[in-house]
Residue, then its C-alpha position, 0 to 999 in steps of 0.5 A: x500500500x502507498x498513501x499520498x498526502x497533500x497540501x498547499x492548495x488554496x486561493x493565489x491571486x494572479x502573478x503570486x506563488x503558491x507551493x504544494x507538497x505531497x508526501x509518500x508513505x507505504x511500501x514503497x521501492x527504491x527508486x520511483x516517479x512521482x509527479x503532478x497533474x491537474x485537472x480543470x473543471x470539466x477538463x480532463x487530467x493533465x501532466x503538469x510536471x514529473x520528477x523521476x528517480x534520477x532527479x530529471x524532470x519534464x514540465x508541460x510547455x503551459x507551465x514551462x518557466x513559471x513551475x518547478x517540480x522538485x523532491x527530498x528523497x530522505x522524507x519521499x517527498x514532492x513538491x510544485x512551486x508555482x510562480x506567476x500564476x495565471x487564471x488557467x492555471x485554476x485547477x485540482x492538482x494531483x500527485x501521482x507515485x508511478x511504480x512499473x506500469x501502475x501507480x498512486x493517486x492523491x486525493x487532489x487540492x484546489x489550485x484557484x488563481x484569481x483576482 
């Protein structure tokens, strides 16, 4: 079992910084993927950012230059910083374990960015 908790979501206004974290726990191998996605109302789920177990990460080209994605492999540990936030960046955020083919989701956390 692995279990997913996050945090730091919540109300930003547009340019500010918001950050999120989400902290794995359970069996969990040695080395692992752990990313973000988020989901607009209505919309369906997209990859934001990832970070695999080497340390190298990918970014969705909408958040290029303004997220960065980072982990603390001592505590298993993700987490977002989100920069110059924009209204379309409103969404629930989900933190995502990939262990081989499958994987963990988080329960998710409101991101709003509005004015």
């Amino acid at each position: 079992q692995v279990q997913l908790v996050e945090s730091g979501g919540g109300l930003v206004q547009p340019g500010g910084s918001l950050s999120l974290s989400c902290a794995a726990s359970g069996s969990l191998p040695s080395t692992y993927d752990m990313g973000w996605y988020r989901a607009a109302p209505g919309k369906q789920r997209e990859l934001v950012a990832i970070i695999k177990s080497g340390a190298s990460t990918n970014y969705a080209d909408s958040v290029k230059g303004r997220f960065t994605i980072s982990g603390d492999n001592a505590k298993n540990t993700v987490y977002l910083q989100m920069n110059l936030v924009k209204p379309e960046d409103t969404a629930v955020y989900y933190c995502r374990v990939k262990i081989g083919l499958g994987g963990y989701w988080g329960q998710g956390t409101q991101v709003t960015v509005s004015s």
